[in-house]
N, C-alpha and C positions, 0 to 999 in steps of 0.2 A: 500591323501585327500585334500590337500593344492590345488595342481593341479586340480583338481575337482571343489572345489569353483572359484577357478580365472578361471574356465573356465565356471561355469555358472553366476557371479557377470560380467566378460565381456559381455558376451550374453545381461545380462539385464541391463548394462549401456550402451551398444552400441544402442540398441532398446531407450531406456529413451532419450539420446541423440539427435536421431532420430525423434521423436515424439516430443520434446521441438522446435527445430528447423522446422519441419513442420507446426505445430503451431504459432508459432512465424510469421512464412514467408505466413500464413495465416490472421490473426490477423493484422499485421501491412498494407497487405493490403487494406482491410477492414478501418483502419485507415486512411490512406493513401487518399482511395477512399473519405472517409466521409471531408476532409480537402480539397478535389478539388472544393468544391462550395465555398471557403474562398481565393480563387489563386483570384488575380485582386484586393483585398482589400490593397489599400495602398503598400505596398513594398514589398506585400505577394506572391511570385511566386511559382512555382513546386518545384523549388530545396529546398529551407528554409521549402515546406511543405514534403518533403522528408525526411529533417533534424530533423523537429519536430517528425515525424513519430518512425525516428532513436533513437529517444531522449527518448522515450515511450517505447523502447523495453524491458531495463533492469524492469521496472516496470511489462511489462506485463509478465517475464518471471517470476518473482517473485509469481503473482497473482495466474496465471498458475500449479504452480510447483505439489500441487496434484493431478491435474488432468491426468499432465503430470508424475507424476509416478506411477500412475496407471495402464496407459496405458503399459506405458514403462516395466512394469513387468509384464501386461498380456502376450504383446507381446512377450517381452523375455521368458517366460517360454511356450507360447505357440508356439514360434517356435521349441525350443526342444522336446516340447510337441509331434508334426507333426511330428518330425522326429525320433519318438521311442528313441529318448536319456534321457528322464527321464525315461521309462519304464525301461530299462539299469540301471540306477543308483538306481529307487527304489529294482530293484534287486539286484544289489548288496551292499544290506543292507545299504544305508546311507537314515537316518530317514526323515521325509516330516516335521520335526523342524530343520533338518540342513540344507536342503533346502531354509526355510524360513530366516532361519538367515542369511545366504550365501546374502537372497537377499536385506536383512534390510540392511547387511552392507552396500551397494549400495547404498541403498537411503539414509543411515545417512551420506555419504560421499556427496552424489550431496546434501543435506538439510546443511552440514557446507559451502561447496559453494554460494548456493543461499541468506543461511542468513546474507552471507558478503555481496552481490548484494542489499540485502534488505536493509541494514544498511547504506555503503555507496555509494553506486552506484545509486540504485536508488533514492532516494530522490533529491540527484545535479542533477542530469538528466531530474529530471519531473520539477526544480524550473529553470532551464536553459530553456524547450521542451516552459513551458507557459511563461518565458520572450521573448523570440528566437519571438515566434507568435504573442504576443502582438505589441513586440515594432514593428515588418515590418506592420501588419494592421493598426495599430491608431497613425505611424511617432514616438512613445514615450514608453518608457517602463511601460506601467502601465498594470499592468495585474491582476485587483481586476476587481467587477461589476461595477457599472456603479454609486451606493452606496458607493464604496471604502471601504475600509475597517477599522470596529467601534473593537475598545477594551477599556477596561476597566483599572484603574491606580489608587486604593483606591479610592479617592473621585473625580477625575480625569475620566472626559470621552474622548476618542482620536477621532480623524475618518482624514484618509491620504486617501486622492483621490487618488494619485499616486506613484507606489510601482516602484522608479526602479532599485534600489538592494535592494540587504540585509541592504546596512547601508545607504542607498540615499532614500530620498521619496520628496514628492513634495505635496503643496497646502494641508498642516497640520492646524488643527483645535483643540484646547485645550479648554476644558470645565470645569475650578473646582466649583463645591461647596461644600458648609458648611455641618456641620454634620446633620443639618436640610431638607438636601437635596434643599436648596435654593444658584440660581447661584450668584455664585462671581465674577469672569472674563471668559473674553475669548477670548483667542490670537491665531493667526492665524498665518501662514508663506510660501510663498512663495515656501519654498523650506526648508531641511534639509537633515543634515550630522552625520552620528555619528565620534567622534572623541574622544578618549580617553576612557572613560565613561558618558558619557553626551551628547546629542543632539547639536547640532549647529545653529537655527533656523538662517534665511537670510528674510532681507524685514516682520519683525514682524510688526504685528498690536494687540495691546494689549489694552482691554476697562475692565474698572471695573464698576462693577453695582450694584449700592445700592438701597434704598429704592427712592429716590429720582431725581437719575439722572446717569447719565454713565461718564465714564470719556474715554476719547481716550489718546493715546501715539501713535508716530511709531518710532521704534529702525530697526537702520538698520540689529544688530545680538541679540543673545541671548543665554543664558545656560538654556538646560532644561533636567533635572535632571528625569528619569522614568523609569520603571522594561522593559517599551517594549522597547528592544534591537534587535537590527538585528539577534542573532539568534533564539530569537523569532518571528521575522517578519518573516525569512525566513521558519519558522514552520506553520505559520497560510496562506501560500501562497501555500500550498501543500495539498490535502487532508489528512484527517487523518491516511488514509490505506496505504497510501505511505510512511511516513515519519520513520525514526528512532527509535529504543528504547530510545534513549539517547533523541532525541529532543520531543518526545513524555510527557515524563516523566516529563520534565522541563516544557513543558506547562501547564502540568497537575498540580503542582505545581502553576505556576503561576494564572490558574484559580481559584486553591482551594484558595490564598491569598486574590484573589477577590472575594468572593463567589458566583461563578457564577458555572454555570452547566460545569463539566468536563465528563461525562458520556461515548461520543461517543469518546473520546482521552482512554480514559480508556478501552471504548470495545475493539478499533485498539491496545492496548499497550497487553490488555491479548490475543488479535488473533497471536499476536508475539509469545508471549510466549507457546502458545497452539502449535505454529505451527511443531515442532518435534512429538508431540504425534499424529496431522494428518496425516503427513507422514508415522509415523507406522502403522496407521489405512488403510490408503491407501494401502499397501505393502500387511498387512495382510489382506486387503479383494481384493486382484488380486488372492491370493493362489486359494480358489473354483474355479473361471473362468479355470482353467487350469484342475486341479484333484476332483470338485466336478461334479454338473449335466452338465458342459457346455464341459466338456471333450472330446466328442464324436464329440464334433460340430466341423467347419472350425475356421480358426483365425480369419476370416473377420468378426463371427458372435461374438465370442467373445469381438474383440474391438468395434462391433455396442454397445454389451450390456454394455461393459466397459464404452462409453461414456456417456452412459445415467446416468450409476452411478454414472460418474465423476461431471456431470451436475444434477447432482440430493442433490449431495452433496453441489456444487457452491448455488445451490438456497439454500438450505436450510439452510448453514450457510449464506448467507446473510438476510434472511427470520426472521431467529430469532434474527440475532444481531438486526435489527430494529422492529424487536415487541419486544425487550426486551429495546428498547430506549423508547418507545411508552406507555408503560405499568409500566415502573419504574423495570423490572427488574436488580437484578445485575448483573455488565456484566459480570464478571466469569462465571454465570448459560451461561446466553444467546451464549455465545463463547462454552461449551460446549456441547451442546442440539446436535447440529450435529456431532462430531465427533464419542462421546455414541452413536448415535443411529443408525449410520454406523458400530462402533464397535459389537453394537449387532446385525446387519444383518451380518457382516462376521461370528461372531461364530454360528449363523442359522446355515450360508451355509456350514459354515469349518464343522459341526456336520455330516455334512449328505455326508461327504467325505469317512467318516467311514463307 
């Protein structure tokens, strides 16, 4: 029986494999394509838009992944399919749940893989792909909008025009006031370093303003003491859906101390955590495409319809996390609503296998 499973869990990691890698080497040209109208901007040529390209893979394999096991178990059980080797095995008595489990194992094996991608791989790679691009277009590594980028510090407002790492930024702006919400000072700098725990400001211009009149200073450095830390910088320089459990989590955190809206970090932190249970939803709704109504068909019409449900499910869990942003709901719900409600079209379709 052993020999059995490692011989259909091959089948459908070999397929899964296959299908990730086809994908991917679609996808990234498509990428690839979309970044040749940015070739010529400043020090941005083919190659470094190649690199960026490269740099996006780990992200989009992660994005991918139930799409792609989807597929990769239609295919896999529908190659055996074709070739009269499940008819064989459901004859000789091994149940269409050993089957199935045979094939989860698969997917929870390539799903402990990809969530290490997710975790560390991806996230350096996407905060690398947009410094890499920034800094050869605009001569400098800044890779925020054109806005830079505004956060929040208790009664402290920030906004750093230029991000060029994690613990370097350039052309910082510090905003405090009072519990009245009336400004106090506001110092500016040239440039900054984190060093130790504490900011390094260079070229400070620092004014205080009262009721009456401003006062100027300029200090050539300065200590500045505040929660945004480079690896929070480096969190809010990546979109939500890419980053980490571990750095997620910390922003989250940090937004709750400032009471500001955490919602969309919170949706991306529970799509993390959902993402095992899609995977088994996936696995389990490839089983019909093989032994329900679609049986009789060819493979090619199978993986037409497999894609559609792979892409059906893409829209839909994106669909609801943002009308669930939109509408206030919690994002637990919102992260769910698609997985349920794929799970209930698989047991539809697995019903009528019988």
């Amino acid at each position: 029986m052993k020999l059995l499973d490692r011989y259909i869990g091959r089948t459908v990691l070999v397929s899964t494999l296959v299908v990730m890698v086809v994908l991917l080497a679609l996808f990234a040209f498509v990428s690839f394509a979309g970044e040749l109208d940015k070739v010529g901007r400043g020090g941005y040529d083919a190659g470094l838009a190649m690199q960026y390209t490269l740099l996006l893979l780990p992200r989009l394999a992660y994005q991918l992944f139930p799409i792609v096991v989807l597929l990769g178990a239609i295919i896999g059980l529908g190659t055996l399919a074709s070739q009269s080797e499940l008819i064989v095995v459901r004859a000789a008595g091994v149940s269409l749940k050993r089957i199935i489990w045979t094939v989860m194992k698969v997917g929870l094996l390539l799903l402990s893989l990809m969530l290490l991608v997710g975790e560390f791989v991806a996230p350096a790679a996407e905060f690398k792909a947009q410094s890499l691009r920034a800094e050869a277009i605009s001569g400098q590594a800044s890779f925020r909008s054109d806005r830079g980028l505004w956060a929040r510090d208790g009664n402290s407002v920030i906004h750093i025009q230029d991000l060029v790492s994690r613990d370097q930024v350039g052309r910082v702006s510090v905003y405090d006031f009072d519990e009245q919400h009336r400004l106090q000072t506001v110092t500016t700098a040239d440039r900054a370093s984190y060093e130790g725990d504490a900011w390094l400001l260079n070229q400070v211009l620092s004014s205080s303003v009262s009721a009456d009149r401003v006062e100027t200073s300029h200090l050539k450095t300065l200590i500045w003491q505040s929660l945004l830390n480079p690896e929070l910088i480096g969190v809010v320089t990546v979109k939500p859906d890419y980053l980490s459990a571990p750095g997620l989590y910390r922003y989250i955190e940090y937004l709750t101390d400032n009471g500001l809206d955490s919602n969309q970090y919170l949706l991306a932190l529970w799509k993390k955590a959902v993402m095992p249970l899609t995977t088994l939803v996936m696995i389990f709704l490839a089983v019909p495409f093989v032994f329900g109504p679609l049986r009789s068909v060819g493979v090619g019409q199978r993986i037409f319809v497999g894609t559609l449900f792979g892409i059906g499910y893409f829209l839909a869990d994106q669909t609801t996390g943002h009308l669930g942003l939109v509408y206030g709901l919690p994002p637990l719900m919102s992260v769910l609503i698609a997985p349920v409600l794929f799970f209930a079209i698989a047991v539809y379709m697995f019903k009528r296998v019988h």
